[in-house]
N, C-alpha and C positions, 0 to 999 in steps of 0.2 A: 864104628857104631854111630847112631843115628838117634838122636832123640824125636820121639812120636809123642804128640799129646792125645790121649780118647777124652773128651768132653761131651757133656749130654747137653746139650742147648736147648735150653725152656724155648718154648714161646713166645713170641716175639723181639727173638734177637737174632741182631743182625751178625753175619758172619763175615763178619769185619772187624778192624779194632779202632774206626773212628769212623763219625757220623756225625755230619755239619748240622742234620737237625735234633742233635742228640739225646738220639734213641740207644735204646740197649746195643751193648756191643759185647764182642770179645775183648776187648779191653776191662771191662765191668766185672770180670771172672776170671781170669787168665793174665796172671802176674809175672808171665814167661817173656825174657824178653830175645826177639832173634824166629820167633815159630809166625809161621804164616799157614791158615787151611786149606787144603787141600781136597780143592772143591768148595762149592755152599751148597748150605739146605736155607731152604727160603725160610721169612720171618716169621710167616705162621707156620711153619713144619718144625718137628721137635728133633731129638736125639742126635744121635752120631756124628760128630766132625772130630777131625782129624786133622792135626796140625801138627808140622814139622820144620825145622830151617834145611832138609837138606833138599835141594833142588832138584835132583832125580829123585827119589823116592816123592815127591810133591807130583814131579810129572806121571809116575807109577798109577802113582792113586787117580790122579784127577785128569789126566787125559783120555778121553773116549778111546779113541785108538789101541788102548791097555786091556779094554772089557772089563775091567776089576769089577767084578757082582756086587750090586748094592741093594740091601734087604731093608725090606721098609713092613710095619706094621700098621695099617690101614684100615681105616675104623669107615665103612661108607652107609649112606642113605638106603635101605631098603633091603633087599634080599635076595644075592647074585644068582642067578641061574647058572647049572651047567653050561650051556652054551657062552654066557658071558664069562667064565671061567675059559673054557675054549678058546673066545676069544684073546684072551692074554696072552694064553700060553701058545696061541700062534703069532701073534705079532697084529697092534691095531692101528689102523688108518687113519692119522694125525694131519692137519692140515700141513704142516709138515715133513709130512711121507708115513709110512710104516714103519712102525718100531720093529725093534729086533724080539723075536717070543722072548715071555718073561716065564718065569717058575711063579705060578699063582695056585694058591691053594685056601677055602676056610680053615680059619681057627679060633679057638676058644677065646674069646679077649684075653687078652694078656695079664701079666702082674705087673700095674703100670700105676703112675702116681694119679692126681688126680690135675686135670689142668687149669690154668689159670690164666684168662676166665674161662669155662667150662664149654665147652662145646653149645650148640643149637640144643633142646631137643624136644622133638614132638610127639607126644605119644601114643598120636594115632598112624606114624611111620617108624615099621623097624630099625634096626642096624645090624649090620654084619662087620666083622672081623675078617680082613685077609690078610696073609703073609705073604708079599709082592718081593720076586729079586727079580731088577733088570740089568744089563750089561751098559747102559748108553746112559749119557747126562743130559737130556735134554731138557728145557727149559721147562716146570713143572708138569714133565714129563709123567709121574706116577697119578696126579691129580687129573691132567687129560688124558689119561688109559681110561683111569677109572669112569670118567663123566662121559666120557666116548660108548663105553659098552652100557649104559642106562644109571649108572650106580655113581653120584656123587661122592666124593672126597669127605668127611666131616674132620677127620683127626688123622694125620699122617706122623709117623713116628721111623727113624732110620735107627736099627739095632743092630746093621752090622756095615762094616766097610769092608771087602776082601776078608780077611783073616780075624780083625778086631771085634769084636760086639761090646753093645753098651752094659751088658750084664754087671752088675753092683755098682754102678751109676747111677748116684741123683739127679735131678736135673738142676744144673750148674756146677756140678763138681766135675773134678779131673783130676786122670791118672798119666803120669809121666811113666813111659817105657824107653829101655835104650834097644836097640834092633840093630 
């Protein structure tokens, strides 16, 4: 058996448990001692991390080479076209290289907290809601899909890792499973 942590990480913390200029960490939430994440989401992206001490299952999740699908809920500037949906789901041209196609679909904004501090916003530019799962880690990888195909990033949220989803998760709380 294995211990997995599911944690929602607010906004602006780092996914780490220490920080020389110190900023939010995983130390500030996570009173587990022995777990390390598996993977990061960057500081301004919200939800899902996953942290575990067992060393293969850390490699599982967090090595590209594994593909483990990671679902992200994506709040962007404007209002995607068909074709930029297309675009996704074949794969877009990163400086880089080409990502691997992602499963891109709209959806209805979410039931989601509210953020802190609160996004941009303008009210003479829409926003849309997508639900993005890609296979690769690339370095804000979802944020350049998105500004690639015309549609900036505003609020990026990860609800699922592989198997796990952030469902009845607050952000900064965590649920301990053994696996």
């Amino acid at each position: 058996m294995s211990t997995v942590i599911l944690f929602n990480k607010p906004y602006g913390v780092l996914t780490q448990f220490t920080d020389s200029e110190h900023r939010p960490t995983l130390a500030d939430y996570i009173p587990v001692q022995g777990v390390y994440a598996a993977g990061r989401l960057d500081q301004d992206s919200e939800g899902l991390v996953i942290l575990t001490g067992d060393g293969a299952l850390q490699q599982r999740i967090s090595n590209p080479r594994h593909k483990l699908a990671k679902t992200y809920w994506v709040q962007v500037e404007g209002e995607p076209t068909d074709a930029a949906l297309d675009t996704l789901r074949r794969g877009v041209r990163l400086k880089d290289g080409t990502t691997l196609p992602a499963v891109a679909s709209r959806i209805e904004e979410p039931a989601i907290w509210d953020r802190d501090p609160p996004i941009r916003y303008r009210a003479a530019i829409a926003t849309a809601w997508l639900e993005l799962t890609i296979t690769e880690g690339r370095n804000r990888q979802v944020r350049r899909m998105t500004a690639a195909t015309g549609y900036p990033t505003l609020r990026l949220i990860r609800c699922a890792v592989g198997p796990w989803r952030i469902d009845g998760l607050a952000p900064g709380a965590w649920r301990r499973l053994e696996v």
